[in-house]
Backbone bond lengths (Angstrom), bond angles and torsions (degrees), N, CA, C in turn:
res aa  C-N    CA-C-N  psi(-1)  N-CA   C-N-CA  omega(-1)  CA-C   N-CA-C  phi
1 X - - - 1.466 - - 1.514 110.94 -
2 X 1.227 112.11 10.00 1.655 122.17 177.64 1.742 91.94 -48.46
3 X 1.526 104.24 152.64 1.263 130.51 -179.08 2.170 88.36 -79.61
4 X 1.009 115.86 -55.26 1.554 135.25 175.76 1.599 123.90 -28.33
5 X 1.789 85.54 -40.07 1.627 93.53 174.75 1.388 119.59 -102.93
6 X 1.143 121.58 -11.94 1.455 133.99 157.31 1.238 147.89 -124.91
7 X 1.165 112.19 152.20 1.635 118.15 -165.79 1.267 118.13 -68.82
8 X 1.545 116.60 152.74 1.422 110.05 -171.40 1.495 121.58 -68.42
9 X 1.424 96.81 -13.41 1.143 121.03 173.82 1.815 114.77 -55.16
10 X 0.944 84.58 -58.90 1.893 108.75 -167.72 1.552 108.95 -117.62
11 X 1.551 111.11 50.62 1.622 95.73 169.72 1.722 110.16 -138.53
12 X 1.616 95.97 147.86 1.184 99.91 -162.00 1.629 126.75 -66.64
13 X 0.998 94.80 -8.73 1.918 116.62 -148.68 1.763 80.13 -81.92
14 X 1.585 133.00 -47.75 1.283 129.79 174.50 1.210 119.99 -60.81
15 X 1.452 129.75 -12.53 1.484 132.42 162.06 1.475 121.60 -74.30
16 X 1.907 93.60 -45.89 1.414 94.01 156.57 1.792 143.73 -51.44
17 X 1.231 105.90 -13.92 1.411 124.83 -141.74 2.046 78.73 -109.73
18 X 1.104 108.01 -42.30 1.547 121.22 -179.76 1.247 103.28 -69.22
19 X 1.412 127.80 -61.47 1.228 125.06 173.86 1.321 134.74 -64.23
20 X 1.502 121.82 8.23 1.363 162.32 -155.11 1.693 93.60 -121.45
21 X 1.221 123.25 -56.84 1.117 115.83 -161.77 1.856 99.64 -96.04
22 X 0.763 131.40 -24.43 1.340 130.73 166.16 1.285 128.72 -56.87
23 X 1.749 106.45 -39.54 1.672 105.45 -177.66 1.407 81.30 -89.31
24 X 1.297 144.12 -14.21 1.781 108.69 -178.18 1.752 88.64 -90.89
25 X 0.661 153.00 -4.28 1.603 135.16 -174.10 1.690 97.23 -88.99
26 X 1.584 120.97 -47.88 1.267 121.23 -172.46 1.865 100.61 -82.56
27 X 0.695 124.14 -7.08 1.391 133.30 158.04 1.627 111.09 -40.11
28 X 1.593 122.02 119.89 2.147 112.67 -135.24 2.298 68.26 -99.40
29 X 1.501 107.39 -48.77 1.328 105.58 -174.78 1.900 121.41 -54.80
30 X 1.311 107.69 -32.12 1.501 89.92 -170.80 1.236 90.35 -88.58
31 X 1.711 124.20 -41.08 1.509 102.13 176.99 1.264 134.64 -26.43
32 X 1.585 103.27 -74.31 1.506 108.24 170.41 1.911 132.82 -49.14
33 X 1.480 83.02 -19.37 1.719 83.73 178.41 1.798 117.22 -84.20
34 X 1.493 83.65 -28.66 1.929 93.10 156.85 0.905 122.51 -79.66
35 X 1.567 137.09 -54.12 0.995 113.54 158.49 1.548 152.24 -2.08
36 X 1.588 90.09 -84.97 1.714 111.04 163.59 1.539 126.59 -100.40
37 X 1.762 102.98 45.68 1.514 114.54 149.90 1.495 90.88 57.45
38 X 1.064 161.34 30.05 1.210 146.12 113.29 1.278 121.65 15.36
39 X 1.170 104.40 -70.86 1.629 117.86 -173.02 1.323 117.68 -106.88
40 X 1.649 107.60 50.06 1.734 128.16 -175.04 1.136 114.62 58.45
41 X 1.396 120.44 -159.92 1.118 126.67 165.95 1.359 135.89 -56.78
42 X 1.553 97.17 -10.49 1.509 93.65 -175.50 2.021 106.94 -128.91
43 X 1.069 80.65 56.08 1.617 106.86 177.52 1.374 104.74 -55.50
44 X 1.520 102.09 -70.32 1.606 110.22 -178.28 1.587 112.81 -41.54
45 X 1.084 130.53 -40.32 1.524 134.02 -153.43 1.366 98.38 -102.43
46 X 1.488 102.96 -29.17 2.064 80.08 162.06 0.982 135.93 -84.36
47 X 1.764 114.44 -3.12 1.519 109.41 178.33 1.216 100.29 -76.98
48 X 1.606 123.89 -42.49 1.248 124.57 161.02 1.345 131.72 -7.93
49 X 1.453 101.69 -69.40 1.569 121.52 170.74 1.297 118.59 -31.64
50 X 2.224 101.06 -56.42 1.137 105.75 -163.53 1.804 118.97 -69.21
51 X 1.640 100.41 -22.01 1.715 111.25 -172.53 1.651 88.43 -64.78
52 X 1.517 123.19 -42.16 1.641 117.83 -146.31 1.779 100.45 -90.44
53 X 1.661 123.28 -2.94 1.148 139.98 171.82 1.431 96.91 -77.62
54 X 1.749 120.55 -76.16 1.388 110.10 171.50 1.573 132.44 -15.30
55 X 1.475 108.40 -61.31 1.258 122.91 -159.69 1.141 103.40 -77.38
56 X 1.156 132.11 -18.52 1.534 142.16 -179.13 1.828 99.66 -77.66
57 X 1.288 103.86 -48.48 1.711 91.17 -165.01 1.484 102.84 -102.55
58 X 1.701 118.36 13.30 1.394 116.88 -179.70 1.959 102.70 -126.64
59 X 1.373 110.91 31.48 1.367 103.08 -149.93 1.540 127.43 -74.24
60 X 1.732 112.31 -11.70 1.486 110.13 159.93 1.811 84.16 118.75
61 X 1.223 134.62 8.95 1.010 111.16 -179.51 1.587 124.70 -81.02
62 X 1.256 94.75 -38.46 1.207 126.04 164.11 2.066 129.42 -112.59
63 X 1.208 110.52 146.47 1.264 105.47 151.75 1.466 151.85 1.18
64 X 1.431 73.21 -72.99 1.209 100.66 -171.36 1.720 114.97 -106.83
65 X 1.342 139.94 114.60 0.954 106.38 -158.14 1.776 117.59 -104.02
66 X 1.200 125.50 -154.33 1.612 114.17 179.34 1.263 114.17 -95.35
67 X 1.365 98.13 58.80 1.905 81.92 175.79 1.540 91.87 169.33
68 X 1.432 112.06 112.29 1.654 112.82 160.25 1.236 142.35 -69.02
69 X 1.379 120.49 155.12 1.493 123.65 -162.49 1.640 99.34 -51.71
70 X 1.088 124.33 -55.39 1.415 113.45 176.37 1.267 128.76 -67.42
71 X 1.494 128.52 8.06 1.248 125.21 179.43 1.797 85.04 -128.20
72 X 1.010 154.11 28.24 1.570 165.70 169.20 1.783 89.54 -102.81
73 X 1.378 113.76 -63.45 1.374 115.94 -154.69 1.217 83.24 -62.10
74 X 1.495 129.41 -70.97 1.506 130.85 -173.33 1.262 124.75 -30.34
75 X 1.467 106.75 -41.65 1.619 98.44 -168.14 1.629 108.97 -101.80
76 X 1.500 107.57 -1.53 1.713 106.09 142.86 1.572 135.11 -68.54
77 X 1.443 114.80 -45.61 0.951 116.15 160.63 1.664 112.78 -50.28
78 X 1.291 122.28 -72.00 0.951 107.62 -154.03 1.519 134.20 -69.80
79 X 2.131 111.16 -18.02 0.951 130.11 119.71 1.855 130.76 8.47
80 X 1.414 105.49 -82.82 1.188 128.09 155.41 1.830 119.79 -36.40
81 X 1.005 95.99 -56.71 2.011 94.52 -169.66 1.496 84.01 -87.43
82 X 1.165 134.54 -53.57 1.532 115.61 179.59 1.445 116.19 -49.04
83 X 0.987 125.57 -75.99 1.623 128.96 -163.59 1.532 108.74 -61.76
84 X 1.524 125.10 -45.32 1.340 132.46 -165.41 1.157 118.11 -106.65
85 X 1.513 111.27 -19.38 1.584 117.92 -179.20 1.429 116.95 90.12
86 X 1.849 120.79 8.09 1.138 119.11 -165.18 1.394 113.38 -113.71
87 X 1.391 88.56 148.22 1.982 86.00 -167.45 1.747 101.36 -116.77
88 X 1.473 108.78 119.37 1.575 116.22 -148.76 1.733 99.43 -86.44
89 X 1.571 105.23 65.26 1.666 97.26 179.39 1.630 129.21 -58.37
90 X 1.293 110.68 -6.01 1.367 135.41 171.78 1.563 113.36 -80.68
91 X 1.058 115.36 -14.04 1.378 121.98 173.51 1.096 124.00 64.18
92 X 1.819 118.75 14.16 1.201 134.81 162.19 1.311 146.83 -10.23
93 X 1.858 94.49 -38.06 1.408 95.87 172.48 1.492 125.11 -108.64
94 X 1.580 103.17 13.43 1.748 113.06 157.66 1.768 104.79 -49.04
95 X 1.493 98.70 -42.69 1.563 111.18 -139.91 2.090 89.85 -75.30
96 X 1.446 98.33 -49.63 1.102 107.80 170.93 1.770 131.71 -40.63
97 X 0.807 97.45 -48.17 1.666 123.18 -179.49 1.479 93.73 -89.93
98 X 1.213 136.67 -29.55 1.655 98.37 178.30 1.206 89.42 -85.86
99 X 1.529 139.55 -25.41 2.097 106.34 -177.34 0.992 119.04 -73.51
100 X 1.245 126.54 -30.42 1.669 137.19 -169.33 2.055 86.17 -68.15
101 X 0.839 112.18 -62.93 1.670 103.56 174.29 1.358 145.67 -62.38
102 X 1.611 97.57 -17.47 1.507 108.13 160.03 1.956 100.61 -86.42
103 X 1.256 110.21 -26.02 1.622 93.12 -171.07 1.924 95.52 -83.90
104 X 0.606 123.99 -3.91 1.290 125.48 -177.16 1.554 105.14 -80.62
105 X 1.345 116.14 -54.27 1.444 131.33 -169.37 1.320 98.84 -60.97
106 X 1.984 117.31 -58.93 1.501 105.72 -175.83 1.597 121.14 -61.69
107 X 1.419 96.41 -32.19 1.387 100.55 179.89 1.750 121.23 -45.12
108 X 1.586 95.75 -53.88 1.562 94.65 -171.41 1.819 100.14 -89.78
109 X 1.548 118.99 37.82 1.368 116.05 154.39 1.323 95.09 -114.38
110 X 1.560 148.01 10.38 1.480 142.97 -171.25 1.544 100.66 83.60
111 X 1.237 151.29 -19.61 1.062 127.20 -158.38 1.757 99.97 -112.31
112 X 1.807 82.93 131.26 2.181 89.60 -151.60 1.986 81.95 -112.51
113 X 1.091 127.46 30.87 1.605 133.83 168.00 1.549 106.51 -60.42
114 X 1.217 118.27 -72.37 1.186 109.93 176.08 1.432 136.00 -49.04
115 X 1.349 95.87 -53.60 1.471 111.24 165.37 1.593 134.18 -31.32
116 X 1.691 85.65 -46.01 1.465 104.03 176.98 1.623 134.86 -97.90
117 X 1.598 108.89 -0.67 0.963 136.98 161.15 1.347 101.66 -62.27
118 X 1.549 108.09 -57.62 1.515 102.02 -152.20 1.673 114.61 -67.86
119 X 1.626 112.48 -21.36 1.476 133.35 170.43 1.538 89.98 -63.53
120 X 1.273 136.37 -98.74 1.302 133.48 -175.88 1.416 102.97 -8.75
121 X 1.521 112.63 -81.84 1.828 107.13 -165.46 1.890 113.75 -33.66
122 X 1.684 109.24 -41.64 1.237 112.79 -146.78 1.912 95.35 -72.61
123 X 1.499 106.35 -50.58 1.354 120.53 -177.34 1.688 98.72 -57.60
124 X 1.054 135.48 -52.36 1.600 131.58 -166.42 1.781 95.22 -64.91
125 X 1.572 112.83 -41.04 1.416 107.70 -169.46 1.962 96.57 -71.78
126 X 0.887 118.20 -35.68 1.504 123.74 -178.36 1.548 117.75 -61.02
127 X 1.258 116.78 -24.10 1.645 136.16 -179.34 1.126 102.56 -78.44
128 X 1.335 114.21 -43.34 1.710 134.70 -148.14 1.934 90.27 -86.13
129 X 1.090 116.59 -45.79 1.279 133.95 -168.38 2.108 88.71 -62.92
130 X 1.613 95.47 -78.97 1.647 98.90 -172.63 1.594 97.79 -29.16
131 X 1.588 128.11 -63.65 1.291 114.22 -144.33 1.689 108.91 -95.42
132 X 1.613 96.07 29.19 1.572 95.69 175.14 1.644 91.42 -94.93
133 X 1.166 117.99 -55.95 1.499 132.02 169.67 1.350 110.10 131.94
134 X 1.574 103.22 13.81 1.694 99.49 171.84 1.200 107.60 -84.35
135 X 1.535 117.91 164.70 1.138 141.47 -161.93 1.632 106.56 -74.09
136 X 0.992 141.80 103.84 1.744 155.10 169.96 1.972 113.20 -51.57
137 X 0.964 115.12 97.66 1.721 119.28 158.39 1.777 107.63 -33.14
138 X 1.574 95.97 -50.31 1.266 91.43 -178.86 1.691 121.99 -83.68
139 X 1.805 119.93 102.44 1.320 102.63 174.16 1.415 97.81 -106.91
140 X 1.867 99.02 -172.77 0.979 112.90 156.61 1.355 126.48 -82.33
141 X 1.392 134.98 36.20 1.397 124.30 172.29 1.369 132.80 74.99
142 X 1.713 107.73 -5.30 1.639 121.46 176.35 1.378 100.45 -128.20
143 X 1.139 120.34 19.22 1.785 126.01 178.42 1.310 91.47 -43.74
144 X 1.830 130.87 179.44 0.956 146.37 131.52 1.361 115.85 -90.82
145 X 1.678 104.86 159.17 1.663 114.28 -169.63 1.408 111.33 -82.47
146 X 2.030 106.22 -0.80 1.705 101.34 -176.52 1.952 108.76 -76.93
147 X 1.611 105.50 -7.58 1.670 94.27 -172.50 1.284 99.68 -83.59
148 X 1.393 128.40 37.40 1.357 111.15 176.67 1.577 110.03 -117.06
149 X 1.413 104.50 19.75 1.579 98.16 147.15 1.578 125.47 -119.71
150 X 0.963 104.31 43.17 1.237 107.37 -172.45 1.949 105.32 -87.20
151 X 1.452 107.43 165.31 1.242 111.03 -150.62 1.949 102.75 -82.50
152 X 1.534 95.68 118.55 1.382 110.84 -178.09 1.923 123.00 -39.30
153 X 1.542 86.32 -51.00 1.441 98.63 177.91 1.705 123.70 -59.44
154 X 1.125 111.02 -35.63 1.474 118.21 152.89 0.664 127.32 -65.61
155 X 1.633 142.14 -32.57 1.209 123.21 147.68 1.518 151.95 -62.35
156 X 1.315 98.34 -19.91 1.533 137.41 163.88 1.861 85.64 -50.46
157 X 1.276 116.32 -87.32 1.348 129.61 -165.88 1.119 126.76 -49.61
158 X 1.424 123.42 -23.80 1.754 146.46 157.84 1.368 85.30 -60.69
159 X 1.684 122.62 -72.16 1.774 100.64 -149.46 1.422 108.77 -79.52
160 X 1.138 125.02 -11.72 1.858 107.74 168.52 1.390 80.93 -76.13
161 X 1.081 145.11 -89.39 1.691 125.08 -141.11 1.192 114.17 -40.84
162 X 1.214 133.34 -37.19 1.431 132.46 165.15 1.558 117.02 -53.13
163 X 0.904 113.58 -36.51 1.903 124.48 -165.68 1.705 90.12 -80.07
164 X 1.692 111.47 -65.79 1.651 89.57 174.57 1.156 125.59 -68.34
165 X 1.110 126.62 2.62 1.651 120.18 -176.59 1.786 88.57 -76.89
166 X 1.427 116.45 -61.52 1.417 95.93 177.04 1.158 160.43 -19.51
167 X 1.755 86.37 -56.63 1.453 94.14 -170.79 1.344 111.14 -102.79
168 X 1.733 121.14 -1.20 1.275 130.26 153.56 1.801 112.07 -61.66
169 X 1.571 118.21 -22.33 0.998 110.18 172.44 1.631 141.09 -103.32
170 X 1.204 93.28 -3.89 1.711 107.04 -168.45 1.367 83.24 -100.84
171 X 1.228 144.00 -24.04 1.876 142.68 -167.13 1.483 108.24 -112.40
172 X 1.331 134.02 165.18 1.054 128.55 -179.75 1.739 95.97 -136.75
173 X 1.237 122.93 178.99 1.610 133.86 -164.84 1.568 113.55 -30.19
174 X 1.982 86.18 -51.06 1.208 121.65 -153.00 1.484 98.69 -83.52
175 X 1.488 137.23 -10.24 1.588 136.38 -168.57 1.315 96.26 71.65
176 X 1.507 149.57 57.52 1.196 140.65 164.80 1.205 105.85 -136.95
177 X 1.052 131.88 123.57 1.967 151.46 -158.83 1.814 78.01 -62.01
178 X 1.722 84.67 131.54 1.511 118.32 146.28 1.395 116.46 -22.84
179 X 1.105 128.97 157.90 1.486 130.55 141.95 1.594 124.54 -135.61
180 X 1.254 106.37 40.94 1.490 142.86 -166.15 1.813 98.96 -58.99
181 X 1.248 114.14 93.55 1.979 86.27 -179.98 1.413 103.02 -74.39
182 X 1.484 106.05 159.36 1.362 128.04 177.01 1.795 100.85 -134.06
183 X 1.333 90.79 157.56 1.830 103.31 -175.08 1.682 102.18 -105.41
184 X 1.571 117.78 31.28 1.159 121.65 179.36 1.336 120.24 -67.37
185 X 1.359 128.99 86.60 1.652 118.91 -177.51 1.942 126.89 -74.66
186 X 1.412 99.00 175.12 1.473 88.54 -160.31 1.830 92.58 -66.84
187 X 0.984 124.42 -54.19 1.545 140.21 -173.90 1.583 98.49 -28.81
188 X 1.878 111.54 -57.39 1.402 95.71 -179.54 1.327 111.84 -79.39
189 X 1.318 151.27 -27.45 1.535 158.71 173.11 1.819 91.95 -38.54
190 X 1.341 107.23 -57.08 1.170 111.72 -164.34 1.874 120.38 -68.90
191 X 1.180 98.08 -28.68 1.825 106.34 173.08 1.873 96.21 -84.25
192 X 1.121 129.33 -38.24 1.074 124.39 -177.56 1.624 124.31 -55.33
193 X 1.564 107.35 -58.24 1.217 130.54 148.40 1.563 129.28 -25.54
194 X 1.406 96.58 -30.08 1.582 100.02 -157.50 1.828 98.75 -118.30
195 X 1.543 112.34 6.18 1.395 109.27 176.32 1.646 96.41 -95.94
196 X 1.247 92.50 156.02 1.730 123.27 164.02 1.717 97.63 -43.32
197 X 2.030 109.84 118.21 1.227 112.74 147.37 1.437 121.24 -27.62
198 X 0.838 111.17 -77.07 1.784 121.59 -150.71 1.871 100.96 -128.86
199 X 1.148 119.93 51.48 1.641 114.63 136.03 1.194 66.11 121.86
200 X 1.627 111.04 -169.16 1.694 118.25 -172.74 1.406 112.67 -115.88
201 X 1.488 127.88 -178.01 1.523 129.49 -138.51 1.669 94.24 -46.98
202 X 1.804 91.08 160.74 1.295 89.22 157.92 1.789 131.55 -103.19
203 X 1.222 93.01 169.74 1.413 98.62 -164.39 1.518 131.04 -74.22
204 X 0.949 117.64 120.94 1.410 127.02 170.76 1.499 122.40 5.37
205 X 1.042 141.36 117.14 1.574 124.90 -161.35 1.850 104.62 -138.86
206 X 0.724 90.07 151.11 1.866 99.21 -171.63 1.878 107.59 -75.66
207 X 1.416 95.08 139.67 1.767 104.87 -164.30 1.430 98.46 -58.52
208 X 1.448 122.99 127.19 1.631 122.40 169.73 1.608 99.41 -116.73
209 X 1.457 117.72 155.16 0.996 109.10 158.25 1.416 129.34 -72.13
210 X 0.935 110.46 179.34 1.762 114.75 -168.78 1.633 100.08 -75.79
211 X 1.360 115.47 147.10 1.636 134.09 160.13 1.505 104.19 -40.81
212 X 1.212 120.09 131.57 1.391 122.51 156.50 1.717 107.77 -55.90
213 X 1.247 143.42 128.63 1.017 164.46 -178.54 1.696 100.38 -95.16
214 X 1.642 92.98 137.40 1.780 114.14 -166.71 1.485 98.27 -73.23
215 X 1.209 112.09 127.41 1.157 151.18 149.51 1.841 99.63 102.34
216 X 1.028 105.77 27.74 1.875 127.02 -179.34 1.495 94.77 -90.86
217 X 1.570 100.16 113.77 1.711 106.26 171.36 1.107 127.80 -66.77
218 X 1.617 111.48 113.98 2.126 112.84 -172.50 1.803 113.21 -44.75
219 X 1.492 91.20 128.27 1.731 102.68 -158.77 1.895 87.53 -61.37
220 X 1.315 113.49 -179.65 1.632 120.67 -149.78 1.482 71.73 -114.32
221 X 1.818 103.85 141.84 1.212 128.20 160.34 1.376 115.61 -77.09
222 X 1.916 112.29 129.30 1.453 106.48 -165.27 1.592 94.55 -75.86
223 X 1.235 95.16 152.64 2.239 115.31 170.34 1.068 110.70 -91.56
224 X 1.457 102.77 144.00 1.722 130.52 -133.96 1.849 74.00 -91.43
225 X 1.610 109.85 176.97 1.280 106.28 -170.51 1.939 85.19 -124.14
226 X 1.162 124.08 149.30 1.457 142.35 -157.63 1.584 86.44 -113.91
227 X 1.503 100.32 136.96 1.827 101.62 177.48 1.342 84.15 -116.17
228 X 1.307 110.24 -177.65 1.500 117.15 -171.59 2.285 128.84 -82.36
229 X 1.533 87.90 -12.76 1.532 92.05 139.73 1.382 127.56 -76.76
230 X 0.950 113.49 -10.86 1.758 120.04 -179.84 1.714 107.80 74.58
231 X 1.276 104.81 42.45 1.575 129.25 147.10 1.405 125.33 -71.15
232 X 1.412 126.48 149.31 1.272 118.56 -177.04 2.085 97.54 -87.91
233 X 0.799 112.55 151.62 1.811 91.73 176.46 1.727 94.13 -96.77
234 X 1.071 106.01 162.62 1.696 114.64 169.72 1.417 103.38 -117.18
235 X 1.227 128.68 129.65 1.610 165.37 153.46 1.765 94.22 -61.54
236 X 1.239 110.47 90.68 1.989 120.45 139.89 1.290 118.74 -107.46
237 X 1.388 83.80 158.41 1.393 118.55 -170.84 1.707 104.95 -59.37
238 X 1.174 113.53 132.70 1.932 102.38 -175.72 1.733 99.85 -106.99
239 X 1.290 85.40 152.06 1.491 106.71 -159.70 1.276 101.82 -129.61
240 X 1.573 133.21 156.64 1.128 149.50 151.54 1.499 126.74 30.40
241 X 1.638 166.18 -24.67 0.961 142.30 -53.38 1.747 99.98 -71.64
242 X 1.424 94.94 179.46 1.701 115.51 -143.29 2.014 73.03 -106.61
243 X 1.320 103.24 135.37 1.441 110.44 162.36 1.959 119.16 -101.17
């Protein structure tokens, strides 16, 4: 599945990379944790992180890739309660980590079926979503800030329907991968792959200082200055002078 031996045209590792970005978008937990800023302001850019972490330890060079199914599940979970604060009692990211590893496996045997199923499910569940009229995790990046009251519980109910539509579709009764053809080409795998998880960049944010860091001693509160009644004086802001 080396990038080396195949054309950009025809390589599997970009189906993978599609099918990579689909189960984290239909993913009901990171959605919602992006969604609702979970993971501060910079929610968006850590799921980010997490797709550009994947691709790093799943990258197609090899076979085999750097990192086992049990240390994948692990470092999703733990991922998760670190960055977002969420603790995956659903066990979500078993489910997660075994597709990303079965699409990985077919991938670097040539066969991009699964892979591309799982893009199909996510985009049909994403259509299905627009023409319900609930509100989408996934925008394009020029949304307005008024869809953000829209009703929680419906959205809740869009993203499990999306999550089982998945995995009702990439598996069959029996737990044995689909063999569903799809007309998914590398060209579209590859624009798919290469868009923004969850809506587009994020936005500009005002300079804060840095987090006090654990076990970092709380910086010393400056002392008030004593006037000669033995008042504290108060320090304002100066303004305009007064005519």
């Amino acid at each position: 599945m080396s990038a080396e031996e195949t054309s950009p045209n025809n390589n599997p590792y970009t189906s993978f990379q599609a099918g990579v970005t689909a189960t984290l978008r239909t993913w009901s937990a990171l959605k919602t944790a992006v969604d609702q800023s979970w993971g501060g302001t910079d929610s968006t850019a850590k799921a980010e992180d997490l797709r550009r972490n994947i691709f790093v330890h799943f990258d197609g060079q090899s076979p085999n890739p750097k990192m086992t199914l049990y240390e994948l599940e692990d470092n999703l979970g733990a991922y998760m309660e670190e960055e977002f604060g969420v603790v995956l009692e659903d066990e979500s990211e078993r489910e997660v980590a075994d597709l990303i590893w079965r699409m990985y496996e077919c991938c670097a045997k040539g066969d991009c079926t699964l892979a591309n199923q799982v893009v199909m499910n996510a985009i049909q569940a994403e259509e299905q979503l627009k023409g319900s009229g609930v509100k989408s995790v996934i925008k394009n990046g020029h949304d307005d800030d008024d869809d953000d009251d829209d009703d929680d519980e419906d959205d809740d109910d869009a993203m499990n329907d999306n999550e089982d539509s998945m995995n009702s579709s990439t598996t069959t009764p029996n737990n044995e991968t689909a063999t569903i053809p799809t007309t998914t080409t590398s060209s579209s795998a590859l624009e798919y792959s290469s868009g923004y998880l969850f809506g587009g960049p994020p936005k500009p944010k005002k300079e804060l200082p840095p987090p006090r860091q654990l076990g970092e001693a709380e910086p010393e509160k400056p002392i008030p200055e004593i006037d000669d009644d033995g008042f504290a004086m108060v320090v304002t802001k100066k303004k305009g002078a007064r005519r």
